[in-house]
C-alpha positions, 0 to 999 in steps of 0.5 A: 834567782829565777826558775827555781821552785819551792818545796815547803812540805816533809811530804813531798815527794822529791824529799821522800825520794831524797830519804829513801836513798839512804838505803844502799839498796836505792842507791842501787837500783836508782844509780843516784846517791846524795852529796852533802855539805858546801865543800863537798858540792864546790870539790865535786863541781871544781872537778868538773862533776855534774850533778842531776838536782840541788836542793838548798836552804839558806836559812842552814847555809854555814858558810858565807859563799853557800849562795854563790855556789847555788846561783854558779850551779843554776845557771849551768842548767842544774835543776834547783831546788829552794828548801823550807828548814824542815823540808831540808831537814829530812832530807839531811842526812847530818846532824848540823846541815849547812844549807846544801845537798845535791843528787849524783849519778852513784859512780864506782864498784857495782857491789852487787856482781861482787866476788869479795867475800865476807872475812872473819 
């Protein structure tokens, strides 16, 4: 796999930008949100999403077609990202991570301009 860059370090800083989106508040203001996990990343593509960057580690990778999917997505043209295990680690926002995670434009209700209210 060509073109495809390593990062090695907890602090760099596409893994710091990576952590803070799981604060809602990010997610907001960045209008990007994290995708976790081999089915979840392969239902969003064979649904014709697309995504701004991949990251995988395929020392984590759970399932046996996780590299399969990585070389699909990189030859479309997504950004790809190779990951040491603690790198991806931090990233993760799983327990047992499985190698895959990608950043997604954030679709849906802008919950900010809301007029729902709290209930009791």
């Amino acid at each position: 796999m060509e073109n495809i860059q390593l990062i090695e370090s907890t602090q760099n800083p596409r893994v710091k930008n990576a952590v803070k989106l799981r604060k809602a508040k990010i997610r907001q203001e960045t209008q990007t949100t994290l995708v976790e996990g081999y089915r979840e990343i392969l239902r969003a593509t064979e649904s014709g999403w697309r995504f701004n960057e991949l990251y995988f580690c395929p020392e984590l990778y759970l399932d046996l077609h996780a590299g399969e999917l990585v070389e699909q997505l990189r030859q479309s043209g997504l950004p790809v990202f190779q990951c040491a295990e603690a790198a991806f680690r931090k990233m993760s926002y799983r327990d047992t991570p499985d190698g895959l995670l990608a950043l997604s434009p954030l679709v849906g209700k802008n919950w900010t301009n809301s007029t729902c209210r709290k209930t009791r």
